[in-house]
Backbone as a ProteinNet text record, in pm:
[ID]
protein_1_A
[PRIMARY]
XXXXXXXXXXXXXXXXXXXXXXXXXXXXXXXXXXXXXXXXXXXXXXXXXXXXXXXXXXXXXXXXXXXXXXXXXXXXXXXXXXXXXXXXXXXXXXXXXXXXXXXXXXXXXXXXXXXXXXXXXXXXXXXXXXXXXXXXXXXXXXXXXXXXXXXXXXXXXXXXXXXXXXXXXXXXXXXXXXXXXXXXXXXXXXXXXXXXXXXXXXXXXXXXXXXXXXXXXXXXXXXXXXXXXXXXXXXX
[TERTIARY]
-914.2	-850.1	-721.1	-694.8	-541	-481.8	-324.4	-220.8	-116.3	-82	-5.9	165	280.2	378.9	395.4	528.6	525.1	649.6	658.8	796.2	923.6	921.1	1107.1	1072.5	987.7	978.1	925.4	853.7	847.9	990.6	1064.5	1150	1279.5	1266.9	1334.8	1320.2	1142.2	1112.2	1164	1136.1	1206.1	1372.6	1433.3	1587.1	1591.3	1540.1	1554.8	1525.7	1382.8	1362.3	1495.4	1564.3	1658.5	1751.1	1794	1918.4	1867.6	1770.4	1731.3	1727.4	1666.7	1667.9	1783.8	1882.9	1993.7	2063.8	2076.6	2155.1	2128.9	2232.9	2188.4	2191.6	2197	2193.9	2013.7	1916.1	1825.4	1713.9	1625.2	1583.6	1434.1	1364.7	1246.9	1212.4	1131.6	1134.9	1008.4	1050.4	914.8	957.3	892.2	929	979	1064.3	1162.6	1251.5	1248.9	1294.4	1200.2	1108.4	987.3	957.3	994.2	931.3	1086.6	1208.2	1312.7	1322.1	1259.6	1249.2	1140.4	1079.9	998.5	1046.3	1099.3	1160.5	1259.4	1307	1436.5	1353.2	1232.7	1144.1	1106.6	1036	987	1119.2	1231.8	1323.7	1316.9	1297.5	1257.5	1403.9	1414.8	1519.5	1477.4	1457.5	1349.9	1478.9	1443.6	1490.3	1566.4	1696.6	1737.6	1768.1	1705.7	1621.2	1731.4	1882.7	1993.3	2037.1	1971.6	2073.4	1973.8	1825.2	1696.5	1619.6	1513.5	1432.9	1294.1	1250.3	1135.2	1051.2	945	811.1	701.8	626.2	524.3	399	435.8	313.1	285.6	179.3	103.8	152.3	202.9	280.2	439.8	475.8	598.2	665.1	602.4	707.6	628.2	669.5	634.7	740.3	647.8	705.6	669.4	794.2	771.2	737.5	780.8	746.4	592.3	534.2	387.5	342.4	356.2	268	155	264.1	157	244.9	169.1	251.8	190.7	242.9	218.1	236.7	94.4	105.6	209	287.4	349.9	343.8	268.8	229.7	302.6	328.6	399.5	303.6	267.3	218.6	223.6	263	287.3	154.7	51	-31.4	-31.2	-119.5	-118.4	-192.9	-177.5	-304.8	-269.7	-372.4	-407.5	-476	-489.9	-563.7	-706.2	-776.2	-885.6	-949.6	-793.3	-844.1	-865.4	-908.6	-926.3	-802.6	-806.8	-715.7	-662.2	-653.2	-664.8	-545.1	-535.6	-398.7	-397.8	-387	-403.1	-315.8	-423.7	-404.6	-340.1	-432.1	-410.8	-439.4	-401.2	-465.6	-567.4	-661.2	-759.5	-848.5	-859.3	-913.4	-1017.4	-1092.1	-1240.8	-1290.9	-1286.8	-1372.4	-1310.4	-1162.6	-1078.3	-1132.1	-1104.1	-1132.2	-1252	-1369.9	-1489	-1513.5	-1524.2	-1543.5	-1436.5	-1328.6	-1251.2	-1289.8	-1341.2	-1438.7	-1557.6	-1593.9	-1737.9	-1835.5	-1795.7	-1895.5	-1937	-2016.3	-2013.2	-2037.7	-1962.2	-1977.5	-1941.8	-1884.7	-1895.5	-1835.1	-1929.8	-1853.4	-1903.5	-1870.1	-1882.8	-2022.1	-2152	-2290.5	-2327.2	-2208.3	-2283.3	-2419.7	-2414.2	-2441.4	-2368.9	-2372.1	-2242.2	-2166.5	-2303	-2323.4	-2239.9	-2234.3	-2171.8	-2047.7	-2058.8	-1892.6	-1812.4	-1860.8	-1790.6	-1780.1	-1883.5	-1888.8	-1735	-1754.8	-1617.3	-1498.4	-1497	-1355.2	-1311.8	-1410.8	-1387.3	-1336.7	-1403.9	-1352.6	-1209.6	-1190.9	-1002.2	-949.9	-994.9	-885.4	-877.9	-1004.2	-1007.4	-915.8	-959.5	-857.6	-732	-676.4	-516.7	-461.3	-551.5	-554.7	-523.7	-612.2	-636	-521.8	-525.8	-384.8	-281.6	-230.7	-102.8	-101.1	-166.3	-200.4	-126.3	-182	-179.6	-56.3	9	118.8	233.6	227	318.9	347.5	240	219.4	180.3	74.5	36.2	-138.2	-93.2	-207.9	-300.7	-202.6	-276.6	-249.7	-319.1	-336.6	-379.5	-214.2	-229.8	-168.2	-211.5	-120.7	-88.3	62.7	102.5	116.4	96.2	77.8	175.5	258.5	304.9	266.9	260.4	233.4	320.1	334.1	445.9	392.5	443	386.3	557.3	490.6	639.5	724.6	715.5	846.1	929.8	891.7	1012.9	1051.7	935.9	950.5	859.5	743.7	614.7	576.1	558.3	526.1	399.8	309.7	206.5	210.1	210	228.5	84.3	43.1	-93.6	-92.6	-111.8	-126.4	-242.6	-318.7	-426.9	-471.5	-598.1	-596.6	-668.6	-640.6	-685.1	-850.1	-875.2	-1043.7	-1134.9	-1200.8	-1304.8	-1402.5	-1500.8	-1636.6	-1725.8	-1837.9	-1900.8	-1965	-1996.9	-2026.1	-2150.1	-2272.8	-2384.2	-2353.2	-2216.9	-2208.5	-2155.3	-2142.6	-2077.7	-2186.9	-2242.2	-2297.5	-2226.7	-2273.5	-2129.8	-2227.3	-2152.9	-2204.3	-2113	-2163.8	-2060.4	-2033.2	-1908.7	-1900.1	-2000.7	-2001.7	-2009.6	-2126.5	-2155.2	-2219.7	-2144.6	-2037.1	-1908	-1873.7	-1926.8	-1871	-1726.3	-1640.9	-1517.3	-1472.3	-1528.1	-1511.1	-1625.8	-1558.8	-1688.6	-1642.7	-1768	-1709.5	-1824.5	-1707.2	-1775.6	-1781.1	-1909.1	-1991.2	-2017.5	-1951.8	-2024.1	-2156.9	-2274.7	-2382	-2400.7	-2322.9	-2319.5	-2318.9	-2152.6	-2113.9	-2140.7	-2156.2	-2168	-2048.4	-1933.8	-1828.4	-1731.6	-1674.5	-1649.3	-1518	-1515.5	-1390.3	-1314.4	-1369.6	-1328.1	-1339.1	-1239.5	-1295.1	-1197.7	-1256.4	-1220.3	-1190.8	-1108.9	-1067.5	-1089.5	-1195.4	-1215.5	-1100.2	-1017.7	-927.7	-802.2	-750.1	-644.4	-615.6	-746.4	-772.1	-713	-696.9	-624.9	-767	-773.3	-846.1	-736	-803.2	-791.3	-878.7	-831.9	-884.7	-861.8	-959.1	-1001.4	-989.9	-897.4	-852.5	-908	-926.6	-1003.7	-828.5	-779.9	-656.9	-697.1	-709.3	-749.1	-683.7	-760.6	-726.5	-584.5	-591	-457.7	-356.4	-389.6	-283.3	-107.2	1.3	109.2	154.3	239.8	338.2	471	554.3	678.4	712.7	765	858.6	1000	1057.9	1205.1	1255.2	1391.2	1474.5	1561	1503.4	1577	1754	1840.6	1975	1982.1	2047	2135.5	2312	2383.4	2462.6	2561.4	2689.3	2751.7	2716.6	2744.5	2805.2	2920.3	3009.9	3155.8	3161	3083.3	3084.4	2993.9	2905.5	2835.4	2930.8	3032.6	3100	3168.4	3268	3410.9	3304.2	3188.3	3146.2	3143.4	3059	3025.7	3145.5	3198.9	3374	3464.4	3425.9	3492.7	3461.5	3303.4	3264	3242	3301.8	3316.3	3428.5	3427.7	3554.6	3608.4	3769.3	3856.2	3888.4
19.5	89.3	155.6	270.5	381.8	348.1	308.5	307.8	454.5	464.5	556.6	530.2	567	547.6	583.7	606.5	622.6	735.6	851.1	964.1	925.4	803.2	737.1	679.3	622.4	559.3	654.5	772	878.6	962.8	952.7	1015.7	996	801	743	746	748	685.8	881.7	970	1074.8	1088.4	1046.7	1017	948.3	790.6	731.3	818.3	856.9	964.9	1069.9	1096.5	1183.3	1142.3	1068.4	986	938.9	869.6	814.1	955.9	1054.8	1147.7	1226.1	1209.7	1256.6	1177.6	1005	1018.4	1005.3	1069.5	1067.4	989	841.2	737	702.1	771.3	748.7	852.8	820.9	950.2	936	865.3	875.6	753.5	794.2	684.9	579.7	510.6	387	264	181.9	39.7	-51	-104.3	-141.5	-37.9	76.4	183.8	226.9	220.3	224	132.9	16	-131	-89.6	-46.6	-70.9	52.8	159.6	286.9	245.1	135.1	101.6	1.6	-74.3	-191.9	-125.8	-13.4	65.6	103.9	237.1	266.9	143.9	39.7	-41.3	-130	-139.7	-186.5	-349.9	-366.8	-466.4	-499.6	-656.1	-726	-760.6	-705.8	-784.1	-857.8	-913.9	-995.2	-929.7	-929.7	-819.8	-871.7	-769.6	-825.9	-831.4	-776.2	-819.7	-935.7	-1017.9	-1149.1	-1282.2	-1202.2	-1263.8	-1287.8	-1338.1	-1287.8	-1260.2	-1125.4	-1031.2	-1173	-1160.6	-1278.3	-1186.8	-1263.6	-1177.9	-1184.6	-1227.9	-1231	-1085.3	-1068.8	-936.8	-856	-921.3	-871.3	-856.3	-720.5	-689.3	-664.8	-624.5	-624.4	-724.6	-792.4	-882	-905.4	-827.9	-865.5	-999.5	-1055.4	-1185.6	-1233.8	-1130.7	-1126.2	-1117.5	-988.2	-988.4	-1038.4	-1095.9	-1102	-1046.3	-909.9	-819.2	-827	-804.2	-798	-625	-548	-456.9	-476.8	-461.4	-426	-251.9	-250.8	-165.4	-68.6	29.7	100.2	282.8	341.4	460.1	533.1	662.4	711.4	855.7	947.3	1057.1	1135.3	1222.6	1280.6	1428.9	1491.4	1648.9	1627.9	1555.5	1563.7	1650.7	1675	1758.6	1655.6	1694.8	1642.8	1600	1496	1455	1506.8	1459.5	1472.8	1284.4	1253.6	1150.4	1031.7	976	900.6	764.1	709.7	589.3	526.7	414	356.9	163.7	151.3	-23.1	-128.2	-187.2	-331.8	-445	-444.1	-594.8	-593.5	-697.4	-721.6	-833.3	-780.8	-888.9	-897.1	-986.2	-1123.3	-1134	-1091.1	-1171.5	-1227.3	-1191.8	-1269	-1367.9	-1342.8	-1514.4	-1589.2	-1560	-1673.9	-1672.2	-1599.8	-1651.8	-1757	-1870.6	-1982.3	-2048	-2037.5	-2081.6	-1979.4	-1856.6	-1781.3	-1787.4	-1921.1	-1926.2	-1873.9	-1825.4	-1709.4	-1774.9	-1783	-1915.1	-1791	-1770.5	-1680.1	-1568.7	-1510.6	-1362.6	-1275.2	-1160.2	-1078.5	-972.5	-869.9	-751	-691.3	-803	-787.6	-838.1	-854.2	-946.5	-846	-885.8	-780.1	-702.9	-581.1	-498.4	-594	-636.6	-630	-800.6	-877.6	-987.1	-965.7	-880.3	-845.2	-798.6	-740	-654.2	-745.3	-896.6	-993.4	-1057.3	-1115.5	-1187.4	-1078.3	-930	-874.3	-895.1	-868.6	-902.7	-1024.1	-1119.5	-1259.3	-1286.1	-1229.2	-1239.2	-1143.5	-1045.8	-965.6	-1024.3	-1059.3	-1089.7	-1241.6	-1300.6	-1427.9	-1439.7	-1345.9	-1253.3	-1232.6	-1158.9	-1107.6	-1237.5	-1326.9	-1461.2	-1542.6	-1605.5	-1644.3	-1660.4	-1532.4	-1476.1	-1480.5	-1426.9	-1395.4	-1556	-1652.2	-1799.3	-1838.1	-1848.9	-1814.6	-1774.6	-1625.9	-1565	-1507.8	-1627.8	-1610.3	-1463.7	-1409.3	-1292.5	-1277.6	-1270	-1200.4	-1066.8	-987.9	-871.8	-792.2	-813.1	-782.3	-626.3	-566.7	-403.7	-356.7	-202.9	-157.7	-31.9	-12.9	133.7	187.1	335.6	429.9	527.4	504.1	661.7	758	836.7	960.8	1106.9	1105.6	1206.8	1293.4	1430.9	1550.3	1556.6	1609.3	1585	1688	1764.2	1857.2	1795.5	1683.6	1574.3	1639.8	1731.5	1777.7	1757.5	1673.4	1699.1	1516.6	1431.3	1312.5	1320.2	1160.1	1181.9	1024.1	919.1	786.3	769.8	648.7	607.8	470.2	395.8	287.1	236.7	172.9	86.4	-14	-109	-262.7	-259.6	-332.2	-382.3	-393.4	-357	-325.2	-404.6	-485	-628.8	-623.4	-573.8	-553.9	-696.4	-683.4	-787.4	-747.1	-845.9	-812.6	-731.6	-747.2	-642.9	-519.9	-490	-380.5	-234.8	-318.8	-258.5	-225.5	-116	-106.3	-79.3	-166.8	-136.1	-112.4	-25.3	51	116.2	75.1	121.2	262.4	360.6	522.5	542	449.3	522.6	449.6	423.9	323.5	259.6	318.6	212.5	93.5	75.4	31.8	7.7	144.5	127.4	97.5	155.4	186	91.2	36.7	46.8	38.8	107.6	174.7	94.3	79.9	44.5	139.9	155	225.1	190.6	254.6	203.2	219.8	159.4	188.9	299.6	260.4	351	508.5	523.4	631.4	635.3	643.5	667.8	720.2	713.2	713	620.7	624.1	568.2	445.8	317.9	251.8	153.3	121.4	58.7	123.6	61.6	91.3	14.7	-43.5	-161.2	-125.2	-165.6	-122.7	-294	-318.5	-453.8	-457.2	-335	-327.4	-372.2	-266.4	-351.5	-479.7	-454.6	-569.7	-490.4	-329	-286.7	-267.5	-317	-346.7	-169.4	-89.6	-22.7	12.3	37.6	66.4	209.6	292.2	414.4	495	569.4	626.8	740.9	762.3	885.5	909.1	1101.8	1063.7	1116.3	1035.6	1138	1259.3	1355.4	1474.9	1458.1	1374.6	1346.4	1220.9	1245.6	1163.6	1185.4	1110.2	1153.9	1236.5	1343.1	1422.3	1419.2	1411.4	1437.5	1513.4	1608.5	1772.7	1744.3	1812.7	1719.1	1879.7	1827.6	1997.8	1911.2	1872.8	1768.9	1857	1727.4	1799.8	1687.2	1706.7	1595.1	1593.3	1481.7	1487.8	1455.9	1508.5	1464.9	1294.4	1271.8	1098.4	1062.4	1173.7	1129.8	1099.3	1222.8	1195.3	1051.2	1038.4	876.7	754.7	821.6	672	656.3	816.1	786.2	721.5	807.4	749.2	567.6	555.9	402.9	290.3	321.6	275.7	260.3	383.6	374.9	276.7	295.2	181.4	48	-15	-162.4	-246.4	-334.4	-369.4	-437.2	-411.2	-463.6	-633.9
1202.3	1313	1265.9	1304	1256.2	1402.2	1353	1478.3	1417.6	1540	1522	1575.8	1497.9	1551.6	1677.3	1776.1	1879.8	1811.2	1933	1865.2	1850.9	1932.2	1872.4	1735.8	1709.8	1587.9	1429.2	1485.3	1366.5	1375.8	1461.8	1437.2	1368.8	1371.2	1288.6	1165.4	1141.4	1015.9	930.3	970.9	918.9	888.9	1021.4	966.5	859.7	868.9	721	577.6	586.8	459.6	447.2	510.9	517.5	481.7	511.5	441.5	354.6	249.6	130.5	46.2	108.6	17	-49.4	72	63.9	-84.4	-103.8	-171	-321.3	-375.6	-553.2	-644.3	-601.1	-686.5	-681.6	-567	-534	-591.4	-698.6	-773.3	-688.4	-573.2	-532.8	-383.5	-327.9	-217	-249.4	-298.6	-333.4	-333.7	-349.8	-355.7	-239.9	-243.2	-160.2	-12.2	-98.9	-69.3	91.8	79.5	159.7	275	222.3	277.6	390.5	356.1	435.1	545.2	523.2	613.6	673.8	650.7	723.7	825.2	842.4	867.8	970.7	926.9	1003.1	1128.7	1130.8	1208.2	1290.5	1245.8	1325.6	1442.6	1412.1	1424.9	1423.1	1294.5	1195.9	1110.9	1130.4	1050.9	914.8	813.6	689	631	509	370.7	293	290.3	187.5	66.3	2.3	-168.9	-255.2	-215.7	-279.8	-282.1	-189.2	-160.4	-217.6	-165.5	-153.7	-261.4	-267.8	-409.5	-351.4	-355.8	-250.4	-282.3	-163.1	-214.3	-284.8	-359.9	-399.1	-331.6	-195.7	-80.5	-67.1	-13.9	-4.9	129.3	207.9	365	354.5	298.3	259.6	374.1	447.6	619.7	686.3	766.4	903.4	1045.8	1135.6	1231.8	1306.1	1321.5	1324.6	1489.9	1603.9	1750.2	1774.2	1690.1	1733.2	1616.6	1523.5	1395	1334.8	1354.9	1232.2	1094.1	1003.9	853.7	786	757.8	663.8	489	497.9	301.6	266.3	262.7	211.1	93.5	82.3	-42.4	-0.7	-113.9	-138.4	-209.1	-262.1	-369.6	-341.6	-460.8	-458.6	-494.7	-425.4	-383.6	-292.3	-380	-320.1	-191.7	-89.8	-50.3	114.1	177.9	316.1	373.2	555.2	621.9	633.7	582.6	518.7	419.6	329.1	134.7	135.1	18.8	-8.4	-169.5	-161.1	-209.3	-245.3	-344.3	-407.9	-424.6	-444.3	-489.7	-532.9	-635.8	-661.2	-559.8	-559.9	-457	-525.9	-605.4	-667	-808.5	-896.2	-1050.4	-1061.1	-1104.4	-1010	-1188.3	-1223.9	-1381.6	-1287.6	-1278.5	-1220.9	-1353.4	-1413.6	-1540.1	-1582.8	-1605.1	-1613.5	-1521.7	-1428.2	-1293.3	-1230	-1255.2	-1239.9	-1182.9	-1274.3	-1223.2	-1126.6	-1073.5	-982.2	-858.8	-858.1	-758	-730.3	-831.2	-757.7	-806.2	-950.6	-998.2	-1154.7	-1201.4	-1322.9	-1430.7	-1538	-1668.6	-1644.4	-1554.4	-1539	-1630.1	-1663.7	-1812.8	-1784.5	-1883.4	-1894.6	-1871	-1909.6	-1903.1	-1811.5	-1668.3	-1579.7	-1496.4	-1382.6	-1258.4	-1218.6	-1189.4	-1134.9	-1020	-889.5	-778.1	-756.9	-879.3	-858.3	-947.9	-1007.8	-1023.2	-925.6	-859.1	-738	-640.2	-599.9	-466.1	-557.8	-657.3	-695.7	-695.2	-716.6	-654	-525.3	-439.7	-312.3	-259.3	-297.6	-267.1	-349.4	-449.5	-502.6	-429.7	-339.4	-269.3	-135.9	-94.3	57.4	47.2	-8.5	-62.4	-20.3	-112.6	-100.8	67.9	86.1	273.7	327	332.5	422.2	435.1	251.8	262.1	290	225.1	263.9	407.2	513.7	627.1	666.4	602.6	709.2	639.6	509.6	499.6	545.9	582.2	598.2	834.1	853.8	991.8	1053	980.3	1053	1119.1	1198.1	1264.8	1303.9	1269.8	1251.3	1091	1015.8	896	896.3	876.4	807.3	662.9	701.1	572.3	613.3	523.9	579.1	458.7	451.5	346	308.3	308.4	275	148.6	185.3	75	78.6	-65.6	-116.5	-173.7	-154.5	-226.4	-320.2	-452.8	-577.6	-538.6	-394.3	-360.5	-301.9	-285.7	-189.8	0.5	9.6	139.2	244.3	211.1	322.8	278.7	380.7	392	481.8	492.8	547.2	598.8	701.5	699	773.7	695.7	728.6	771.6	862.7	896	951.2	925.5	956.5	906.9	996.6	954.6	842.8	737.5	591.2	642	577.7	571.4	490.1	539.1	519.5	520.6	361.7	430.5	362.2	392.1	366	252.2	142.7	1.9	-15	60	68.1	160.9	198.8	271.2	169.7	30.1	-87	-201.4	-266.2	-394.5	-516.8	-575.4	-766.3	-863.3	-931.6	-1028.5	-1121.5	-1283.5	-1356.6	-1360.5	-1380	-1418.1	-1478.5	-1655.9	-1775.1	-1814.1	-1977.1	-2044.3	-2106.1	-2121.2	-2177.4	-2091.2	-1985.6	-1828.9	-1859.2	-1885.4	-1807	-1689.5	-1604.1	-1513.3	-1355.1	-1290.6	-1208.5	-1042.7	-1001.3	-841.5	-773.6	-613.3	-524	-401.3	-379.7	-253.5	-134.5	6	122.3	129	141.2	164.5	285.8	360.5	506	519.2	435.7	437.6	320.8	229	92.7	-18.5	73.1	34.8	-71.7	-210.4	-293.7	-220	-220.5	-122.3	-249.4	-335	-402.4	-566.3	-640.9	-826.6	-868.7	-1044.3	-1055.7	-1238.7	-1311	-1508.6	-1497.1	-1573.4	-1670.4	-1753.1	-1807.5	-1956.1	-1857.1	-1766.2	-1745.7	-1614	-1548.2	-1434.4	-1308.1	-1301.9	-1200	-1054.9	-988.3	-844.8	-748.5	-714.8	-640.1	-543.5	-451.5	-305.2	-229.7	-206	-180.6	-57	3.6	137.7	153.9	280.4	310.2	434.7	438.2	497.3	649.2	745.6	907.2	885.6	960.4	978.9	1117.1	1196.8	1276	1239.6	1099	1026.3	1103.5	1114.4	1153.3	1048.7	1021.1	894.5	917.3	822.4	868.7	734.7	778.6	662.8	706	599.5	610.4	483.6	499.6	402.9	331	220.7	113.7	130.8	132.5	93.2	27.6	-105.6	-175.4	-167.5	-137.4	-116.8	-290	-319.7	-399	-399.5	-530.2	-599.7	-501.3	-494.7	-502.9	-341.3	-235.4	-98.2	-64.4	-152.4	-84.9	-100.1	-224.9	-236	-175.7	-138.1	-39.4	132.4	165	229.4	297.9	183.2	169.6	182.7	117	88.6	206.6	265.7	406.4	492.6	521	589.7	533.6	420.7	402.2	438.2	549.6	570.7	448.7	424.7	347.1	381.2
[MASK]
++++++++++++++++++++++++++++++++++++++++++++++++++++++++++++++++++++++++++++++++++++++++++++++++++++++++++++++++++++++++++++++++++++++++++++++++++++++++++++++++++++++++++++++++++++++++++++++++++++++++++++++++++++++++++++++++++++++++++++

């Protein structure tokens, strides 16, 4: 399911980009950077990672009133209104951990189709967990996406997506099996792909055509005005 902000809250989440973009100690909006323009929009108290030490739970924002948690992801992409688009989830050793998944030997010569049931079960894993963990109940993720002019954003939010292991076909790219992708049977659309070499697990977006956008007129401000700024407002 896609939620959509409400206009007080895209209109925040644009001020924030505006002021992050603005200042010049700040060469990109990702990371943390993200998780907190997010947090601002939602009008969300998070963890501040200066004082804190971030968790490496998978629910980087949580609101703790309704218990939803957002997976928080950024990525810079040319993309338009239903282009398609990828971005890593997780680092996912299925073959290390095989057998602690339930999967006895699994290697490079396995089955595609039980290589791909044991990704699932280390990602869905992840989801669950964390989820009972971190007290959430509605398990999402929000997207942002950047075009490299630093002027046109695209925010995607919807619930983490759970399919059932025969609802998926895997199949290597190559004969090298670098590479191997997972298929909705349904739509026939690519949702998953998986590097044996470096264990990177990514997960596959298609972007709605009534995706929210927000365009913005990058200004950067002097060094010297953020500091007299900043400075000002710290009490002595």
């Amino acid at each position: 399911m896609q939620y959509f902000l409400t206009e007080q809250e895209l209109n925040k989440m644009k001020q924030a980009i505006i002021a992050a973009v603005s200042i010049p100690f700040i060469d990109d909006i990702e990371d943390y950077i993200v998780e907190a323009i997010w947090e601002f929009a939602k009008n969300i108290e998070g963890i501040d990672p200066m004082f804190y030490i971030r968790s490496k739970k998978l629910y980087d924002v949580v609101d703790t009133n309704s218990k939803i948690g957002w997976s928080v992801k950024s990525v810079q992409w040319a993309f338009r209104p239903g282009c398609e688009f990828e971005l890593v989830i997780q680092r996912a050793d299925v073959f290390k951990k095989s057998e602690e998944l339930g999967f006895e030997n699994l290697n490079i010569d396995s089955d595609p189709q039980l290589i791909g049931a044991a990704l699932l079960k280390h990602w869905y894993s992840k989801v669950e967990t964390d989820a009972i963990a971190q007290e959430v109940n509605s398990k999402r993720v929000m997207i942002l996406l950047k075009k490299d002019n630093k002027r046109n954003y695209a925010v995607l939010e919807a619930d983490i997506e759970v399919y059932n292991p025969d609802d998926i076909e895997w199949h290597w790219t190559n004969a090298s099996k670098s590479g191997l992708q997972g298929i909705n049977k349904v739509t026939g659309k690519k949702v998953y792909r998986w590097y044996p070499s470096q264990k990177q697990f990514f997960e596959c977006f298609s972007l709605p055509e009534d995706t929210q956008l927000i365009d913005i007129n990058p200004r950067r401000l002097t060094k010297g005005q953020v500091v007299d700024a900043v400075l000002g407002l710290i009490p002595h």
